[in-house]
Residue frames as qw, qx, qy, qz and C-alpha x, y, z in Angstrom:
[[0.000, 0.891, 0.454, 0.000, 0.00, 0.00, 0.00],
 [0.393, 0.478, 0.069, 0.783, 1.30, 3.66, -0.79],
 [0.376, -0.199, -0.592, 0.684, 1.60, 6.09, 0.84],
 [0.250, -0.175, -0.162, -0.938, -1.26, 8.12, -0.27],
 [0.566, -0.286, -0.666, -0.394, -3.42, 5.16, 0.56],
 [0.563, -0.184, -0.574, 0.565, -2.09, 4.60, 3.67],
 [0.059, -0.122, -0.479, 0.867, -3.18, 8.64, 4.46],
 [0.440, -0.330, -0.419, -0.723, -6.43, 8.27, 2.96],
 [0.669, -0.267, -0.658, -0.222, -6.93, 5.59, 5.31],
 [0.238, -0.303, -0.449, 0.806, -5.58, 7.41, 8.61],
 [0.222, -0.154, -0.035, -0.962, -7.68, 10.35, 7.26],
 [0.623, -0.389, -0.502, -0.457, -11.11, 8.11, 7.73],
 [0.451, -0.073, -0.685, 0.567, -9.72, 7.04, 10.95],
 [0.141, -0.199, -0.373, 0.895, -9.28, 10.27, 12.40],
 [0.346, -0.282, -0.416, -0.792, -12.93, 11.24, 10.63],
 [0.552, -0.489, -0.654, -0.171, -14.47, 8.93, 13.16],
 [0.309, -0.366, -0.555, 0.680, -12.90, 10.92, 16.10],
 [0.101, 0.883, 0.368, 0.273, -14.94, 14.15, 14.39],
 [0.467, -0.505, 0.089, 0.721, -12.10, 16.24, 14.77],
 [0.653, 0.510, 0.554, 0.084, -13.37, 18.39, 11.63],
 [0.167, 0.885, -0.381, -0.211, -10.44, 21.04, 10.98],
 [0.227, -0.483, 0.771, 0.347, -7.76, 18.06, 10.58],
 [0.690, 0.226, 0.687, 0.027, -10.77, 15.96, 8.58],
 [0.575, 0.799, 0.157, 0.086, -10.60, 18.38, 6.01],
 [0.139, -0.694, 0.699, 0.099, -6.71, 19.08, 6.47],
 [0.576, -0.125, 0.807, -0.035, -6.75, 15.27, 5.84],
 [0.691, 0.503, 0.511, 0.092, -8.85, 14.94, 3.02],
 [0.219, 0.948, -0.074, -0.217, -7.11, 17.93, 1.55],
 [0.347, -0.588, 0.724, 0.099, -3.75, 16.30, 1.93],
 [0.597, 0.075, 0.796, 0.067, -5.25, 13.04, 0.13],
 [0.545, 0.829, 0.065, -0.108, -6.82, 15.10, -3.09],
 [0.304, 0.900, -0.313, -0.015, -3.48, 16.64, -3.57],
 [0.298, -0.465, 0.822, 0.138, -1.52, 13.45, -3.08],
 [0.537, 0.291, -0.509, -0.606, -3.92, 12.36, -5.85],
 [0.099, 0.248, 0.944, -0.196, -6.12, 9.69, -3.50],
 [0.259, -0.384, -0.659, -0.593, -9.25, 10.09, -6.05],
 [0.479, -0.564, -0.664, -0.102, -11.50, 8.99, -2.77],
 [0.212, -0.500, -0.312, 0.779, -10.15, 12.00, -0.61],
 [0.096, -0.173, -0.386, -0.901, -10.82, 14.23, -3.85],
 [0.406, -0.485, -0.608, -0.480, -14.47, 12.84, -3.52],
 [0.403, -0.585, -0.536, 0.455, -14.80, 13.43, 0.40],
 [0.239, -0.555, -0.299, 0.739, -13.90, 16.27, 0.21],
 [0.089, -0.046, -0.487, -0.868, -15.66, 17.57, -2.59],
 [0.376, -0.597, -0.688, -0.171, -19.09, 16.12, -1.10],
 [0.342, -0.605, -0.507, 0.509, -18.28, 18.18, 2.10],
 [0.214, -0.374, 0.068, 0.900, -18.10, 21.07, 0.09],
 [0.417, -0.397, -0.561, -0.595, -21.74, 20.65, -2.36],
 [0.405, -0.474, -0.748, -0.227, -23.02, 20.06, 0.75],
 [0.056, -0.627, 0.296, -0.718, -21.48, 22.56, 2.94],
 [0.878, -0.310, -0.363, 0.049, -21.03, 19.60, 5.24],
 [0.738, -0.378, 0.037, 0.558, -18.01, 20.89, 8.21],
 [0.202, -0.082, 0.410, 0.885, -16.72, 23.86, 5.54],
 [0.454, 0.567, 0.189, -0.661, -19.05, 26.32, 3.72],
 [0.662, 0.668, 0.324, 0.103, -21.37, 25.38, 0.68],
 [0.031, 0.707, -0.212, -0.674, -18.90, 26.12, -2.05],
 [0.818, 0.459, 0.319, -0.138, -20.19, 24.86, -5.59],
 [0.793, 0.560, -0.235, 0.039, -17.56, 25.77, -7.64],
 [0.031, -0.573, 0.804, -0.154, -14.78, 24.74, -5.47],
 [0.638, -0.095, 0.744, -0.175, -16.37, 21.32, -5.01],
 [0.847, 0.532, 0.008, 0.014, -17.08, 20.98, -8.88],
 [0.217, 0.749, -0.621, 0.078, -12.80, 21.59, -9.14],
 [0.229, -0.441, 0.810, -0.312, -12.20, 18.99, -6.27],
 [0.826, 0.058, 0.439, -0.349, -14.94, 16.27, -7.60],
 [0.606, 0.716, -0.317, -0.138, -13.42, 16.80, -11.08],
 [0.154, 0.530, -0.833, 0.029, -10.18, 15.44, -9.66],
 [0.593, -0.110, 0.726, -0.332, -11.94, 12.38, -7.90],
 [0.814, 0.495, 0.057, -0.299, -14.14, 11.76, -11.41],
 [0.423, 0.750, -0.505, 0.064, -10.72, 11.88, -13.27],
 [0.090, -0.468, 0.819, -0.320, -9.33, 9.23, -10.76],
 [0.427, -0.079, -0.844, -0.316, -12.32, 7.12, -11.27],
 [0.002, -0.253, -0.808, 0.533, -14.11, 7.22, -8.44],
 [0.119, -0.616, -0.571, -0.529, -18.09, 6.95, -10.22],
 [0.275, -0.708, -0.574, 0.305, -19.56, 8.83, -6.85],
 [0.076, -0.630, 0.191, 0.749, -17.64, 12.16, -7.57],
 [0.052, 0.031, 0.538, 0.841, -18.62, 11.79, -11.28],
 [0.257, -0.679, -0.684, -0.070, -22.52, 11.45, -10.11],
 [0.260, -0.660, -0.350, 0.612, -21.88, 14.12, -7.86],
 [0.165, -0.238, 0.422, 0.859, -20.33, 16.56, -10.87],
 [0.168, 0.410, 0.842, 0.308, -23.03, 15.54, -13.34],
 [0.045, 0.754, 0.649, 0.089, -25.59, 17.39, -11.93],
 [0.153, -0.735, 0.089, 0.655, -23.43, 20.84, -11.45],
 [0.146, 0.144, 0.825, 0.526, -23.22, 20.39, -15.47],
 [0.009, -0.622, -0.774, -0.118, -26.76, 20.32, -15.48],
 [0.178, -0.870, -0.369, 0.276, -26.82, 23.40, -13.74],
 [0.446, 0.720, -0.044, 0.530, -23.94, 25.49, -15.01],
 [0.627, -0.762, 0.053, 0.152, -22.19, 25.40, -11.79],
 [0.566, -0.455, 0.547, 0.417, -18.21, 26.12, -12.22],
 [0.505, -0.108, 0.694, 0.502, -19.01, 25.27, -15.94],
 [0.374, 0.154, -0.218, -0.888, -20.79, 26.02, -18.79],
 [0.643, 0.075, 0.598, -0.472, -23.97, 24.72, -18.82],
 [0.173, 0.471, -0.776, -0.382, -24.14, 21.55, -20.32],
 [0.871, -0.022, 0.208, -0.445, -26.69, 18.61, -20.49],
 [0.927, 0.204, -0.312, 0.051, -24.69, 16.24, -22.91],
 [0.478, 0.427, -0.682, 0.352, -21.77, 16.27, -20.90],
 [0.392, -0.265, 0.639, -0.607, -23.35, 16.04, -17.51],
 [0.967, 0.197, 0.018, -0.163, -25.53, 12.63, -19.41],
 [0.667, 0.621, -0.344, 0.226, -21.54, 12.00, -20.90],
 [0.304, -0.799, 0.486, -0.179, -19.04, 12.41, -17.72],
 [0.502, 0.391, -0.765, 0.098, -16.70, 9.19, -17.58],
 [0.558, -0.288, 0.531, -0.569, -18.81, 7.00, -15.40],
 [0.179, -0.014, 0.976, 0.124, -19.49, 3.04, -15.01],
 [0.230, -0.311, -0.574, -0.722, -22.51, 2.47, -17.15],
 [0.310, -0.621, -0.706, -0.140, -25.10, 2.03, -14.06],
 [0.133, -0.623, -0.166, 0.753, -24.15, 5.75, -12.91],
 [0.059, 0.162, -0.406, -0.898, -24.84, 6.69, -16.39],
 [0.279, -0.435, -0.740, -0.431, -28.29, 5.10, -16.55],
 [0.345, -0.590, -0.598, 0.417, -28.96, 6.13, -13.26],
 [0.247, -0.252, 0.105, 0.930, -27.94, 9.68, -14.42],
 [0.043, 0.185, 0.720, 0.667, -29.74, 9.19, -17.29],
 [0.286, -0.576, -0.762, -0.072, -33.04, 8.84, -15.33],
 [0.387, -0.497, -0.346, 0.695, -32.31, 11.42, -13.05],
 [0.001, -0.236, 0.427, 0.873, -31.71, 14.02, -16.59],
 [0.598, 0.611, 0.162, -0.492, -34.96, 13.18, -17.89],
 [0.498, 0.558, -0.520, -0.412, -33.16, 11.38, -20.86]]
């Protein structure tokens, strides 16, 4: 195991002690050591203004990197900022289009009305 993995997986730890300046110091730390599944934590806490304020187009930037690492939940999450013209231009085929396993793209699909 690497050593990004290795702080993704101290970062969930220390998530359960709800310590929630070092959980997002943590997941930060895992984005930018390019652990996809911190990208996506900590992009969700930041659409949802979960611990950190609601910020939409920093969390489209920081899901982008999760999507781009493969991780379908951050490309499900992204989709619908697409949809809206959050961060991007507004876009329907690419938020239907994002690099996702096919049952986040049907599931999308349904979601898009298409």
């Amino acid at each position: 195991v690497g050593k990004p993995q290795v702080a993704y997986r101290e970062t969930l730890r220390r998530k359960v002690e709800k310590d929630l300046n070092k959980t997002v110091l943590f997941f930060d730390r895992a984005c930018a050591l390019k652990v996809a599944e911190g990208c996506n934590e900590l992009g969700l806490m930041f659409q949802v203004g979960k611990e950190v304020p609601r910020d939409l187009g920093r969390a489209a930037d920081i899901l982008q990197k999760g999507c781009d690492g493969g991780v379908a939940r951050s490309c499900a999450a992204l989709a619908p900022l697409y949809q809206d013209g959050v961060r991007f231009p507004k876009d329907a085929a690419r938020a239907g289009s994002i690099n996702q396993p096919p049952e986040v793209i049907e599931r999308m699909k349904k979601l898009l009305g298409n």
